[in-house]
C-alpha positions as CSV (number, residue, x, y, z in Angstrom):
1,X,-11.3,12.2,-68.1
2,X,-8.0,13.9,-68.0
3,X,-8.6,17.1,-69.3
4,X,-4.9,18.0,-68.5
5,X,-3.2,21.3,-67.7
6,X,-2.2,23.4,-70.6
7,X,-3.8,26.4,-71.0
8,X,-5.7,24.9,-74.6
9,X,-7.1,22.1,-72.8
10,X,-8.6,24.4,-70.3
11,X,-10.4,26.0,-72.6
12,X,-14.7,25.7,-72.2
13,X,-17.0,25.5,-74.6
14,X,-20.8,25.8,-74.7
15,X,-22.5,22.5,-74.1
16,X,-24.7,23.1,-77.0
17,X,-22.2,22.0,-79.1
18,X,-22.0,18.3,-76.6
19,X,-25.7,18.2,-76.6
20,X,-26.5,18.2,-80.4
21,X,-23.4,15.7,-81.5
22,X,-24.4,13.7,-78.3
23,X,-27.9,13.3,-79.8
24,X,-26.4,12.6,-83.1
25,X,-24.6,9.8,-81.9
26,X,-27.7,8.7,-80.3
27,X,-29.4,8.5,-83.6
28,X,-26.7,6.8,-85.2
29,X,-26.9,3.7,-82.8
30,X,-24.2,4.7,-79.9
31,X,-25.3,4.0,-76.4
32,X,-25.7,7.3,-74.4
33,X,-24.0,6.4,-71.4
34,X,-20.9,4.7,-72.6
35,X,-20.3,7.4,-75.0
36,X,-20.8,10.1,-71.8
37,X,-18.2,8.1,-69.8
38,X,-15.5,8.6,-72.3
39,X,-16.1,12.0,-72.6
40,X,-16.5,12.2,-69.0
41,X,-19.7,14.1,-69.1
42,X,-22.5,14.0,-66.9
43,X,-26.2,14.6,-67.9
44,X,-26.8,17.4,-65.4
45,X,-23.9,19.0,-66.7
46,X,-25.6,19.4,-70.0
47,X,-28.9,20.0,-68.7
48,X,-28.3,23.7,-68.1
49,X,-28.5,25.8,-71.4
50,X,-25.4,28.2,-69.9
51,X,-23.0,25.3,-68.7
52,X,-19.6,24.5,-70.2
53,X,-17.9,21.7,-71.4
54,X,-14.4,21.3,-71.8
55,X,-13.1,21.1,-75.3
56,X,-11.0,17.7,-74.9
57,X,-15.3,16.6,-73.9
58,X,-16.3,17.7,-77.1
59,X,-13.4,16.4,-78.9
60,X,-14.6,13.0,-77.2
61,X,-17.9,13.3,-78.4
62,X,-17.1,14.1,-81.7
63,X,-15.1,11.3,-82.5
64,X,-17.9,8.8,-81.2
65,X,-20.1,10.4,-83.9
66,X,-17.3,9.9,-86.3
67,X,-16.8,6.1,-85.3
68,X,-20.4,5.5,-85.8
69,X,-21.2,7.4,-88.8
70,X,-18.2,6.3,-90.4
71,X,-18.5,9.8,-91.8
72,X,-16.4,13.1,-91.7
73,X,-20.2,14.4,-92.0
74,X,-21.5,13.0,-89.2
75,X,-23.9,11.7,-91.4
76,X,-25.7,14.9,-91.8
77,X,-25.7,15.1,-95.9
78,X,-27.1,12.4,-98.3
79,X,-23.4,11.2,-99.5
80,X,-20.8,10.4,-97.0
81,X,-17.8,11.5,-97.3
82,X,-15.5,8.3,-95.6
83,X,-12.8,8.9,-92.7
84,X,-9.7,9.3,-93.8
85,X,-10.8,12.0,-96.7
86,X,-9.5,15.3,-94.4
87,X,-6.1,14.2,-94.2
88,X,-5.9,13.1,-97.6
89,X,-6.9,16.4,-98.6
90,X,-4.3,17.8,-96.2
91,X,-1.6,16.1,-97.4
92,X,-2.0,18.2,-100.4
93,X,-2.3,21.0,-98.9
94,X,0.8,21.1,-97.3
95,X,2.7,21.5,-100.6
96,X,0.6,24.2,-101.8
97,X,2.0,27.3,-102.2
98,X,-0.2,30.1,-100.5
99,X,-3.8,30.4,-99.3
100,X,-5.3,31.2,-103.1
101,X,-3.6,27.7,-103.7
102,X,-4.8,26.0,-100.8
103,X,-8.6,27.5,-101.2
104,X,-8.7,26.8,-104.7
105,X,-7.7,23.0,-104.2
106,X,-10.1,22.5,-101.3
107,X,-12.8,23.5,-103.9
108,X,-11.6,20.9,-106.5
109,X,-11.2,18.3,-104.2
110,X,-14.6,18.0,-103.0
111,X,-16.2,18.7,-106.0
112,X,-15.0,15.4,-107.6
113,X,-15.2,13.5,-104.4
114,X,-19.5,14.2,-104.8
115,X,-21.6,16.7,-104.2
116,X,-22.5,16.5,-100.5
117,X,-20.3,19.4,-99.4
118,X,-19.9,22.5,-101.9
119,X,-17.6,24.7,-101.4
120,X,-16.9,28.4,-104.1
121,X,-14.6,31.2,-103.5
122,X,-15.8,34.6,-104.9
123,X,-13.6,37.7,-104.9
124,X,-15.9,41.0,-104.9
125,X,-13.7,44.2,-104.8
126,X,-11.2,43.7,-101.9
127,X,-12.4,40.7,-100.1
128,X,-12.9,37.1,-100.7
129,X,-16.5,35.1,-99.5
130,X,-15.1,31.9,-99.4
131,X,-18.8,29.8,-99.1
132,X,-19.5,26.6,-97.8
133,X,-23.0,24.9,-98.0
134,X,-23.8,21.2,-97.2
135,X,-26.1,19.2,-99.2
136,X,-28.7,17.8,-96.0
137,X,-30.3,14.8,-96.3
138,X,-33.8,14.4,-94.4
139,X,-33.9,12.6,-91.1
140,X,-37.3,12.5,-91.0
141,X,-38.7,13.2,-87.4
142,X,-34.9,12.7,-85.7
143,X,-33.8,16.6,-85.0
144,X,-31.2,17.7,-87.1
145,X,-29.8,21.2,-86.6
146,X,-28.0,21.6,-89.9
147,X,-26.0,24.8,-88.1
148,X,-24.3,21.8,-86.0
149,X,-22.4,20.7,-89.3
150,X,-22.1,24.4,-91.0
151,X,-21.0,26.2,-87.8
152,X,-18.3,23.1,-87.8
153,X,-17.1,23.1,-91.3
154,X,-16.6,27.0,-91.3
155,X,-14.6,26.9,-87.8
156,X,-12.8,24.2,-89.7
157,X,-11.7,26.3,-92.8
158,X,-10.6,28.9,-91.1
159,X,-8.4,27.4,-88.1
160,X,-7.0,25.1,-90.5
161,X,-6.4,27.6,-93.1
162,X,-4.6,29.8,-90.6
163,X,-3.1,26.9,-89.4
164,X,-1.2,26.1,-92.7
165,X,0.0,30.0,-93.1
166,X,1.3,30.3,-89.1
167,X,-0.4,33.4,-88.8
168,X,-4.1,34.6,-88.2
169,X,-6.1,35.1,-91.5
170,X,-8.1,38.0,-89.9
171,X,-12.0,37.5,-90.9
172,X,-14.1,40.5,-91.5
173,X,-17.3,39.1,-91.3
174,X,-19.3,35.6,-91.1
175,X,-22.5,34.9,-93.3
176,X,-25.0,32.0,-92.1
177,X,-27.8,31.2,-93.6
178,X,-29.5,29.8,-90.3
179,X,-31.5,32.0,-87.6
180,X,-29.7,33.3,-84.4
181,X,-29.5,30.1,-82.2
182,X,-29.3,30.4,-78.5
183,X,-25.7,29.6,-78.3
184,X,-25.0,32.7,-80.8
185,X,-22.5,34.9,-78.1
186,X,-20.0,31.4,-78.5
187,X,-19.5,32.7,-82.5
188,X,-17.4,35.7,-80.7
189,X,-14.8,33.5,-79.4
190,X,-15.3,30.8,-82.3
191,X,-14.5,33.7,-85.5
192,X,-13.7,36.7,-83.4
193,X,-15.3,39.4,-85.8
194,X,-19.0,40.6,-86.7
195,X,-21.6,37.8,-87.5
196,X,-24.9,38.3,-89.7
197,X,-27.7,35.0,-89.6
198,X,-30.5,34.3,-91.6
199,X,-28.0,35.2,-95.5
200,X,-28.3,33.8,-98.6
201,X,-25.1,31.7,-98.0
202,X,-22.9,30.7,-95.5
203,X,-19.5,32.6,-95.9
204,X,-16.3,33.8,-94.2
205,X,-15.0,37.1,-95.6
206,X,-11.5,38.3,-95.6
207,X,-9.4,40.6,-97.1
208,X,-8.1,39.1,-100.7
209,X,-4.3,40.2,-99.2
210,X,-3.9,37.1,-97.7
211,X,-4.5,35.2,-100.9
212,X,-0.8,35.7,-101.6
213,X,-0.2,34.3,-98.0
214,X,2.6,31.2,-98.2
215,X,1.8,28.3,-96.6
216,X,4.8,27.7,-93.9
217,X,3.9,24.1,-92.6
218,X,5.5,20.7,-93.1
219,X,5.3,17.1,-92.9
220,X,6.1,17.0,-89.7
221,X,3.9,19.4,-88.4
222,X,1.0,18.3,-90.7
223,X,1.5,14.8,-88.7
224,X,1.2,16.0,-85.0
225,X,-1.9,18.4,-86.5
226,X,-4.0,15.3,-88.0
227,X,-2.8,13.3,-84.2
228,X,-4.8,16.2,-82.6
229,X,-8.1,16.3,-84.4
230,X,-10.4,16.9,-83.4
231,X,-9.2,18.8,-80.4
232,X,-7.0,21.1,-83.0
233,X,-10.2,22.6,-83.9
234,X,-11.8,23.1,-80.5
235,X,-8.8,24.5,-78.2
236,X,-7.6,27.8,-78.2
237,X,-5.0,28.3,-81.3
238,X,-1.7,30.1,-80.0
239,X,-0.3,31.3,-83.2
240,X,-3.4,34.2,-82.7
241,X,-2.5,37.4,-83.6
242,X,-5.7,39.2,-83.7
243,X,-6.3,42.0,-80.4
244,X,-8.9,39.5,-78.7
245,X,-6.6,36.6,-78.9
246,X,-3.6,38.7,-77.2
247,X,-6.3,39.8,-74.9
248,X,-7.2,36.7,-73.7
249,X,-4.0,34.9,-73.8
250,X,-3.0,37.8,-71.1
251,X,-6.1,37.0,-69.4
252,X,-5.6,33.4,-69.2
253,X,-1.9,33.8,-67.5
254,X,-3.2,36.7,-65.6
255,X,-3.2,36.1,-61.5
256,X,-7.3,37.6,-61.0
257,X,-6.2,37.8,-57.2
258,X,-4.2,41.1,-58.3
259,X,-5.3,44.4,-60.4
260,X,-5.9,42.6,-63.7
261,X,-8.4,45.2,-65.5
262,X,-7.8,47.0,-69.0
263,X,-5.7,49.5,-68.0
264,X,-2.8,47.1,-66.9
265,X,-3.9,44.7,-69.8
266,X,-3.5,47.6,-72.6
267,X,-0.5,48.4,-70.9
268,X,1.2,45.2,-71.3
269,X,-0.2,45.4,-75.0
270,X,1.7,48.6,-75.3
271,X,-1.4,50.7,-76.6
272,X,-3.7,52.7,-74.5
273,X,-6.8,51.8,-73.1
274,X,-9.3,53.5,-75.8
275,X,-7.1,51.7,-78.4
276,X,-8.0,48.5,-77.1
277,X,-11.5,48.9,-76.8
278,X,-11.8,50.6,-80.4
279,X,-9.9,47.2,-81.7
280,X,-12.2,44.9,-79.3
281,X,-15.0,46.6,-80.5
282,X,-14.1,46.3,-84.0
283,X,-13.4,42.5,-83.5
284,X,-17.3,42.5,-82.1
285,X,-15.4,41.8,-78.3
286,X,-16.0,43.6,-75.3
287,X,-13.6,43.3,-72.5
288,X,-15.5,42.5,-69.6
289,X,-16.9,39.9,-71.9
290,X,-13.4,38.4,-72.6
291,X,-12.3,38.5,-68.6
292,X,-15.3,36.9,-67.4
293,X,-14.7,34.1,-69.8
294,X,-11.3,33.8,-69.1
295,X,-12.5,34.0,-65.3
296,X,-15.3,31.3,-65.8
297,X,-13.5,29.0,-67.8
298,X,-10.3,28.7,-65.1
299,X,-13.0,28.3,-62.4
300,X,-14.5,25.2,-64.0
301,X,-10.9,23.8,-63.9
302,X,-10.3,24.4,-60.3
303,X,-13.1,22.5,-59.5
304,X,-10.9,19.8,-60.3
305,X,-8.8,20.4,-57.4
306,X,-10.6,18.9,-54.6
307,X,-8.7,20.6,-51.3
308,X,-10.1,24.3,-52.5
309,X,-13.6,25.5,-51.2
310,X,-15.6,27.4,-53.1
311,X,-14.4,30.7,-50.9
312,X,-10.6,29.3,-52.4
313,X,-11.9,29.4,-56.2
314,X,-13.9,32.4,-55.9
315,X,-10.3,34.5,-54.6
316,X,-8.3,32.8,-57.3
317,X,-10.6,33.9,-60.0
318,X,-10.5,37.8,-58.7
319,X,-13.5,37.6,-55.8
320,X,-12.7,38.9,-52.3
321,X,-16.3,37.0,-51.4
322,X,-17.6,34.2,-52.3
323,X,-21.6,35.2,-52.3
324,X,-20.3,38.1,-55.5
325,X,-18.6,35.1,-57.2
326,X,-21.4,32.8,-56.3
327,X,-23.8,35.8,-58.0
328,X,-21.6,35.6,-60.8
329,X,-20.5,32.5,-61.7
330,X,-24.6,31.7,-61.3
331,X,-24.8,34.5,-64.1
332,X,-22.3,33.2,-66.7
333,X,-23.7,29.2,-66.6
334,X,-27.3,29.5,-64.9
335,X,-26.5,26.9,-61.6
336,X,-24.3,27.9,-58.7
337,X,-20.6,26.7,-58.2
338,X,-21.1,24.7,-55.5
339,X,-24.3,22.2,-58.0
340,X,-21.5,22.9,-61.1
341,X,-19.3,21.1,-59.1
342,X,-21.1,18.1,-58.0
343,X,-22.4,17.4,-61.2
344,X,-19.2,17.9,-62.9
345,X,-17.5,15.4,-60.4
């Protein structure tokens, strides 16, 4: 698979999220292999708990599941709701006025399409919980982690929501009603901001500012949006504004061979270095977190390029030898570089 070159499609993802919508499609009657080969996947690659996949994989995946559910749902609630429905409800959308508007009609919409996905926006003092539960049917012994779906449909909201007003709607806080999974460090770089498990409700809480927020997309934009999904959901989104975004955008165009640490990244930023870690911090984002990532996920993609050794990866990625990268990269996805590679090829 051709994962391309952009900086969004070199973006990694934990293969948690492969796994569980892999099995999915399983249950729902796809064949395994065939729908690994178009995601170009390999089953040692999602063996290991810690390894990556990149998102144009997932994407893959996901719209298997969606070809054989013939479900936006995946199949995971007792009523489907039938493709198609999401950018029906985005066409509307788009003509909304701001995000009060466009929260307010998502609500309506899929309370008269059923009652498999329920959605409520509650305002308490200065910020808004807008909630979103499922309701599951059971599959009887098959697994079904209903997180998959809700960790989905809240990633969904909010990248789209933003999406519609151009600009970051800056979340406070995320509520799920599921226990701390395994995967749980992903939600940094899925919601950048605090994360409670085990509520009484799934929610993402904002400030009730951006209510008033107008929605600044089109037609046309709306059209090469729906062409993307749902790859749109998983990339990186560039219209970012938060302090971690910035921060890893840097990081991302950032040449590891040379001094690329937080003092020359706060400086590019403008701000000191305490700054940025109190914002980090406050964002629930360390930076050493964020570089390693950003370090990780460009290795993975030089893999690609067969005439570099391991020594040649290890430099580009900000190693002077390739036993400490070896060390590392070992630490970030649980296998070496040298077995990532040969089961990624």
């Amino acid at each position: 698979m051709n994962s391309g070159n952009t900086l969004a499609s070199r973006h990694t993802v934990s293969n948690y999220f492969a796994r569980e919508h892999l099995a999915n499609a399983v249950a729902l009657g796809g064949n395994e292999r065939d729908i690994m080969a178009i995601a170009g996947l390999t089953h040692e690659q999602l063996k290991q708990p810690k390894a990556r996949v990149l998102a144009p994989q997932l994407a893959s995946i996901v719209v298997s599941c969606w070809k054989l559910s013939g479900d936006e749902l995946f199949g995971f609630t007792k009523q489907k709701i039938k493709l198609g429905m999401f950018s029906l409800l985005s066409e509307r959308l788009i003509n909304c006025k701001n995000l009060e508007g466009v929260l307010m009609y998502i609500k309506s919409f899929y309370t008269l399409t059923g009652d498999q996905l329920l959605i409520d926006i509650n305002q308490k003092a200065s910020q808004v919980h807008l909630t979103v539960n499922a309701n599951f049917k059971s599959r009887g012994s098959i697994s079904s982690p209903n997180s998959l779906l809700i960790e989905l449909l809240l990633l969904i909201c909010h990248r789209f929501s933003s999406w519609l007003l151009g600009q970051v709607v800056p979340l406070n806080r995320v509520f799920m009603r599921h226990s701390s999974p395994s995967h749980h460090e992903e939600y940094r770089l899925m919601f950048s901001c605090p994360y409670t498990f085990e509520c009484e409700y799934n929610a993402l809480v904002f400030d009730a500012k951006y209510l008033s927020s107008p929605v600044v997309r089109n037609q046309q934009d709306l059209k090469k949006y729906l062409n993307d999904i749902p790859l749109q959901w998983f990339k990186k989104q560039s219209y970012y504004d938060t302090c971690s975004s910035q921060v890893i955008r840097i990081l991302e165009e950032s040449d590891f061979g040379k001094e690329c640490n937080i003092d020359s990244i706060s400086a590019t930023l403008g701000i000191t270095s305490r700054t940025l870690r109190r914002r980090l911090t406050a964002e629930g984002c360390m930076f050493q977190n964020l570089k390693d990532n950003a370090r990780r996920d460009h290795a993975i993609n030089l893999f690609e390029r067969s005439e570099l050794t391991i020594s040649d990866i290890g430099i580009k990625v900000g190693f002077t030898e390739a036993a400490t990268f070896t060390r590392a990269f070992k630490h970030w996805t649980g296998v070496s570089p040298s077995t990532y590679r040969k089961y990624s090829s």
